[in-house]
C-alpha positions in Angstrom: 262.0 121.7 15.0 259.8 119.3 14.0 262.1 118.0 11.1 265.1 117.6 13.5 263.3 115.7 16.0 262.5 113.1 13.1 266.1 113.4 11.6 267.4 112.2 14.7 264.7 110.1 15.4 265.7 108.0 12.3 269.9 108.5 13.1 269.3 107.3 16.5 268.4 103.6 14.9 270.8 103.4 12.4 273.7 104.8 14.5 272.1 101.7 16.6 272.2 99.1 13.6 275.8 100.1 12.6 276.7 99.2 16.2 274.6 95.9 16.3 275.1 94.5 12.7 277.2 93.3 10.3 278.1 95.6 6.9 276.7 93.1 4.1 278.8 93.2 1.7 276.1 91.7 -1.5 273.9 94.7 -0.2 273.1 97.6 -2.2 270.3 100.6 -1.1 268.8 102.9 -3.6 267.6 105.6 -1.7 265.1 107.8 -3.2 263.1 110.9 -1.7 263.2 112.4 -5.6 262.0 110.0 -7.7 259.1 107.3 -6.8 259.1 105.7 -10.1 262.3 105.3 -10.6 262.5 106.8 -14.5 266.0 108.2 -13.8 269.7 106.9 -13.0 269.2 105.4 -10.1 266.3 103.3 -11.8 269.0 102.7 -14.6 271.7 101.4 -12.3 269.0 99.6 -10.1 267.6 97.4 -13.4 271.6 97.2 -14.7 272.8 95.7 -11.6 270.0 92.8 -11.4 270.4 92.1 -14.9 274.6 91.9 -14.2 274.9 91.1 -10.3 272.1 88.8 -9.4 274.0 87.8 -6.3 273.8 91.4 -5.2 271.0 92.3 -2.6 269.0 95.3 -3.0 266.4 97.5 -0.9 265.0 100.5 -1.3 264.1 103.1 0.6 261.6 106.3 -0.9 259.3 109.0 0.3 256.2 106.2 0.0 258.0 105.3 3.4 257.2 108.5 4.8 253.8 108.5 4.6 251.8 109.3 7.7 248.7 107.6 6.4 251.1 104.2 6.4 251.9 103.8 10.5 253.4 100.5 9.6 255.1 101.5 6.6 256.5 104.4 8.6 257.7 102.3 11.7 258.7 100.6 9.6 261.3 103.3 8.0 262.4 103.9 11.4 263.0 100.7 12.8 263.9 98.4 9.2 264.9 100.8 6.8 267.0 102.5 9.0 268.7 98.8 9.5 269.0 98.3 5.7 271.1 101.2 4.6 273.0 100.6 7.9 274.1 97.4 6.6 274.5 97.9 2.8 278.0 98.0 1.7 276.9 100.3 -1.4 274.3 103.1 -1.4 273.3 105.2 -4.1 270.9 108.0 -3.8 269.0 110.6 -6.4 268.8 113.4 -4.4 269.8 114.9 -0.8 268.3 113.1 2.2 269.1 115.6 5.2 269.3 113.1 8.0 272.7 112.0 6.4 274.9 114.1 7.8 273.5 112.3 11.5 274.1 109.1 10.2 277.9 107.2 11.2 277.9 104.8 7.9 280.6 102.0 8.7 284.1 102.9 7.0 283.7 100.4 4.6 280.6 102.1 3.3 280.1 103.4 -0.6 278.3 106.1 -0.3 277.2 107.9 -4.4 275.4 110.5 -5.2 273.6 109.7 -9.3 271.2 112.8 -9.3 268.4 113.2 -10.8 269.2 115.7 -13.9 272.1 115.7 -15.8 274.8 118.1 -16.9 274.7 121.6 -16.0 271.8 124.3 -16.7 269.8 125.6 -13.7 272.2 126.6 -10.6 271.7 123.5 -7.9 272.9 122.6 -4.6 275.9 124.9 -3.1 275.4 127.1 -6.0 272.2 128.5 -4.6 271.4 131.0 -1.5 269.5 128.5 1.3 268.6 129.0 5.0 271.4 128.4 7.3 269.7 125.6 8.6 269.2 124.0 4.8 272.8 124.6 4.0 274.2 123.0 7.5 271.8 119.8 6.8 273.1 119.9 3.2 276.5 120.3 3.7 277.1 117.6 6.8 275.4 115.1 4.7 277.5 115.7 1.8 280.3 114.9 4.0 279.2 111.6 4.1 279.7 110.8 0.5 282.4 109.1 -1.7 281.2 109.6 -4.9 279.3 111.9 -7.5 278.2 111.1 -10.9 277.8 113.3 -13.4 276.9 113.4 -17.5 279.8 114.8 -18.7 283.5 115.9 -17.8 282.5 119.1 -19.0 280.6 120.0 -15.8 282.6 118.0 -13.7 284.1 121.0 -11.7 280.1 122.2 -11.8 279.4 119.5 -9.9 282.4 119.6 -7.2 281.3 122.9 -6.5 277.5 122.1 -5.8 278.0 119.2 -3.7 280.8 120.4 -2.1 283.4 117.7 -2.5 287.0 117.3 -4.1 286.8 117.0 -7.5 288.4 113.9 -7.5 285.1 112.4 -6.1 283.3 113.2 -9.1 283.2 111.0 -11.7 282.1 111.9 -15.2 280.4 108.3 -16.3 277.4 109.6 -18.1 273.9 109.7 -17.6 272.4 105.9 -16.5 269.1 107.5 -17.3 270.0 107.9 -20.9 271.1 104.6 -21.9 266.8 104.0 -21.8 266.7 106.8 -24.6 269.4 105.0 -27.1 267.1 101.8 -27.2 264.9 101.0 -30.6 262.9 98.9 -28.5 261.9 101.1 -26.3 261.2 104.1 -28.9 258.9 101.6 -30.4 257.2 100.6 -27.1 256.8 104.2 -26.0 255.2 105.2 -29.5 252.7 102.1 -28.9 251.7 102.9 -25.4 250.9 106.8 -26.1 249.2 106.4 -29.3 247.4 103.1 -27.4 246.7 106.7 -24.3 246.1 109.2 -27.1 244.8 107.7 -30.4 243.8 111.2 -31.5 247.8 111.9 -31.7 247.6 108.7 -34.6 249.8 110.3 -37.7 250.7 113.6 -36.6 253.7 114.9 -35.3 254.0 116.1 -31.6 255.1 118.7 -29.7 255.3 118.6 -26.1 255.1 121.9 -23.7 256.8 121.0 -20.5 257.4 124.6 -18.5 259.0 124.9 -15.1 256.6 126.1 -12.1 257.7 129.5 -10.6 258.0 131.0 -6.9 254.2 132.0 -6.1 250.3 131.0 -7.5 250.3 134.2 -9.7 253.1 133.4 -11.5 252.4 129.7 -12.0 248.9 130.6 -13.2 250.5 133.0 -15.8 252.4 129.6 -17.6 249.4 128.9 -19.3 248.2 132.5 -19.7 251.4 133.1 -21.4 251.3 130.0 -23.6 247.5 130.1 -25.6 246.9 126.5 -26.7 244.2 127.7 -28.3 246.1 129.7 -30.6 248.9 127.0 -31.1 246.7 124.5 -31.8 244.8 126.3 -34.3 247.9 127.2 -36.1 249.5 123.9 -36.1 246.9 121.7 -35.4 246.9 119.9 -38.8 250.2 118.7 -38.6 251.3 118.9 -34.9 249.3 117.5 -31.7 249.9 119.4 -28.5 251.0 117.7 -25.2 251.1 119.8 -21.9 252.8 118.4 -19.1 253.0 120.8 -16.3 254.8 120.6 -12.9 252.5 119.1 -10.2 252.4 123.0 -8.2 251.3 124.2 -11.5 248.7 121.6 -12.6 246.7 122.1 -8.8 245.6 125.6 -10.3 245.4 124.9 -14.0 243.2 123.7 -16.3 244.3 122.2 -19.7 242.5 122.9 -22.7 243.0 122.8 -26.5 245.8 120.5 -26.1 246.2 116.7 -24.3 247.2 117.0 -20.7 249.7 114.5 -19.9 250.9 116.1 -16.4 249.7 112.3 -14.8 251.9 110.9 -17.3 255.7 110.1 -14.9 257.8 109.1 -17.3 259.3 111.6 -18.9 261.7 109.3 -20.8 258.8 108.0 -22.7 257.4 111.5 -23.5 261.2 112.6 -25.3 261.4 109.0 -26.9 257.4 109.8 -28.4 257.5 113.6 -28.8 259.2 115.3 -31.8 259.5 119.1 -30.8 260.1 120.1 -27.4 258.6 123.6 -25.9 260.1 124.9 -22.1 261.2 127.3 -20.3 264.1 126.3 -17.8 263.6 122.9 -17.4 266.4 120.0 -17.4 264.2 117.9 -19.5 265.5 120.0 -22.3 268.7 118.0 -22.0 266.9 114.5 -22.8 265.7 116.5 -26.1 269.5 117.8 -27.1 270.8 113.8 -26.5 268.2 112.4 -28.9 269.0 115.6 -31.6 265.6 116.7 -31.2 264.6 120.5 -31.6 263.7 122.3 -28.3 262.0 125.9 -28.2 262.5 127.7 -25.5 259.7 129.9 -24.5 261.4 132.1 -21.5 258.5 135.4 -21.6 259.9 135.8 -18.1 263.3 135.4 -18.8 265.0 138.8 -16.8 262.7 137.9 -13.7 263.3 134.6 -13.5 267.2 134.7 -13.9 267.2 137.0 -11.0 266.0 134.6 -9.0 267.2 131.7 -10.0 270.6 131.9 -12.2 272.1 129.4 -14.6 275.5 128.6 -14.9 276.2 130.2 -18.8 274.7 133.0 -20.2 271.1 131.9 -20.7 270.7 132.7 -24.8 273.9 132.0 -25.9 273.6 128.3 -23.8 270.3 126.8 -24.7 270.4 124.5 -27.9 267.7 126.5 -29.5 265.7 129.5 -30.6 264.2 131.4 -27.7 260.3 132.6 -27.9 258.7 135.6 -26.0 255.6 135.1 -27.4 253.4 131.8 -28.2 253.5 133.7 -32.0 257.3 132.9 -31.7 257.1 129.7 -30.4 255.0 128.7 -33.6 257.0 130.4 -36.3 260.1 128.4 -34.1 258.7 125.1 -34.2 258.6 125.5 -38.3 262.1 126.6 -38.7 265.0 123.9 -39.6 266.7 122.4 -36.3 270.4 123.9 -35.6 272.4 121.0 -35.7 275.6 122.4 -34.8 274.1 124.5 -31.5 273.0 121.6 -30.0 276.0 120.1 -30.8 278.0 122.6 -29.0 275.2 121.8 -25.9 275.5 118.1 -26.3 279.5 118.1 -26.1 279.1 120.5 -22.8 276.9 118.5 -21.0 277.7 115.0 -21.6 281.2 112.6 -22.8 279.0 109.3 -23.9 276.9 108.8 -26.1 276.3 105.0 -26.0 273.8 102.7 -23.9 276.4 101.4 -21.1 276.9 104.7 -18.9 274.9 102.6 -15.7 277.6 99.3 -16.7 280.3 101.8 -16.5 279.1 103.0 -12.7 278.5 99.6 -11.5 282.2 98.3 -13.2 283.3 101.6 -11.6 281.9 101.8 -7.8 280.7 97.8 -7.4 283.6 95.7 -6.4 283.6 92.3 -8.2 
């Protein structure tokens, strides 16, 4: 109840500022609850479009606006922000933000929808069972949008289906986020900054164990029972460092030993750019590892359970663009063998349709009226 007193709270105002003000047609809104640091596409398109369109206006909105320990900031979400993204000809968002389907954007709004993963692994939006209530917020504020981007045409229909839209609203532009990862500059920058973080990582290869957090404490706190650092790192430890970078709900009841715990670390662009081997579970970031041709383990001990609750959209084993581990044993005796070019390949070619550094130009060129 609570939450529907604030999402009307906030549509009240901007229903308000679309009646009082003026669509500005230079104004752009990147709206993100998903993503403070904007190290994904809407950070892409954001830094694209000020390098390209420095006569376009933007603003931002984000969860930081939220915060009840802010009453100024928050007013000020309600009464300014709310204003903002009434008036901004083009918005683009990362995630779902449920008072949308409230809000009555002006006809001349663009309303697009970047995400904040890219192509199609984990089962996401429509796709997954939700509370009535979820779905209804969901699904009215999906209404609201003209656009959805997405990686590759190969999950275009993928995408329809989740957000609920015809699949002519989808556009298959690629991944902004990506362009970051084709950049020698930056691979150079990132290798400086983590070895500047981590000197003990100096002159040895890295692997980086980024697992997914589960349902309930128990099985969070059996990632890390499951995966023995220990035992990794005294089997690889000459050659390989070990990086763990768990989820947040997994990190509050974990401690990291035998390895370097890079959980504070946000950018996960950096991490791919730095790391040579990948090790997960059902994470997306797998996906940044497969664009740079980089080998990716997948350690999935829980595989059966976790499928049932949470389904992928191809047959798990035959999908991933790697060797699949039960045991930390596995994992190790994985991360020596030779990388299958031609299966990631084939996972590549699914998920994405460019493999250069302009996908954000081609969104802006595509949705930003000159």
């Amino acid at each position: 109840m609570m939450k529907e007193f604030f999402y009307s709270l906030y549509a009240f105002f901007f229903n308000l500022s679309v009646r009082l003000f003026r669509l500005k047609k230079n104004r752009v809104c990147f709206l993100s609850m998903h993503n403070e640091g904007f190290c994904d596409s809407l950070g892409s398109v954001c830094q694209k479009l000020k390098e390209t369109r420095p006569d376009m206006e933007t603003v931002f909105i984000t969860r930081e606006d939220l915060s009840v320990k802010n009453p100024l900031r928050l007013l000020s979400f309600f009464l300014v922000k709310s204003m903002l993204l009434a008036t901004s000809q083009y918005v683009f968002l990362n995630d779902n933000f449920m008072p949308m389907g409230k809000l009555n954007f002006k006809k001349e709004a663009v309303i697009t929808q970047l995400w904040h993963a890219e192509g199609a692994f984990k089962k996401f939006g429509f796709h997954i069972k939700q509370p009535e209530s979820v779905r209804r917020a969901e699904s009215e504020a999906n209404k609201k949008l003209t656009w959805v981007v997405c990686s590759g045409e190969g999950v275009r229909d993928i995408y329809a289906g989740a957000f609920g839209v015809e699949r002519a609203q989808v556009l298959a532009l690629g991944a902004p986020r990506c362009d970051y990862l084709l950049s020698g500059e930056n691979r150079e920058n990132a290798r400086s900054e983590l070895e500047k973080l981590f000197p003990g990582v100096k002159g040895k290869k890295v692997v980086l164990y980024a697992p997914t957090f589960r349902d309930t404490k128990e099985e969070n706190l059996e990632i890390l029972r499951r995966f023995d650092t220990k035992k990794f790192s005294d089997t690889l430890g000459e050659e390989y460092a070990l990086f763990v970078k768990l989820h947040p709900q997994v990190h509050e009841n974990c401690t990291v030993t035998d390895a370097v715990d890079v959980t504070e670390y946000d950018d996960v662009r950096k991490l791919a750019l730095f790391c040579d081997v990948l090790i997960t579970d059902y994470s997306s970031i797998c996906m940044d590892f497969s664009f740079l041709d980089k080998k990716t383990v997948f350690f999935a001990y829980d595989l059966e359970e976790y499928t049932a609750k949470r389904d992928f959209y191809f047959d798990y084993k035959n999908y991933v663009p790697g060797r699949i581990a039960r045991t930390v044993e596995e994992c190790v005796e994985a991360v020596k063998v030779e990388f299958d070019i031609e299966r990631n390949r084939r996972f590549k070619e699914m998920n994405f349709s460019f493999f250069d550094d302009k996908s954000a130009e081609r969104v802006i060129d595509t949705i930003i009226k000159k």
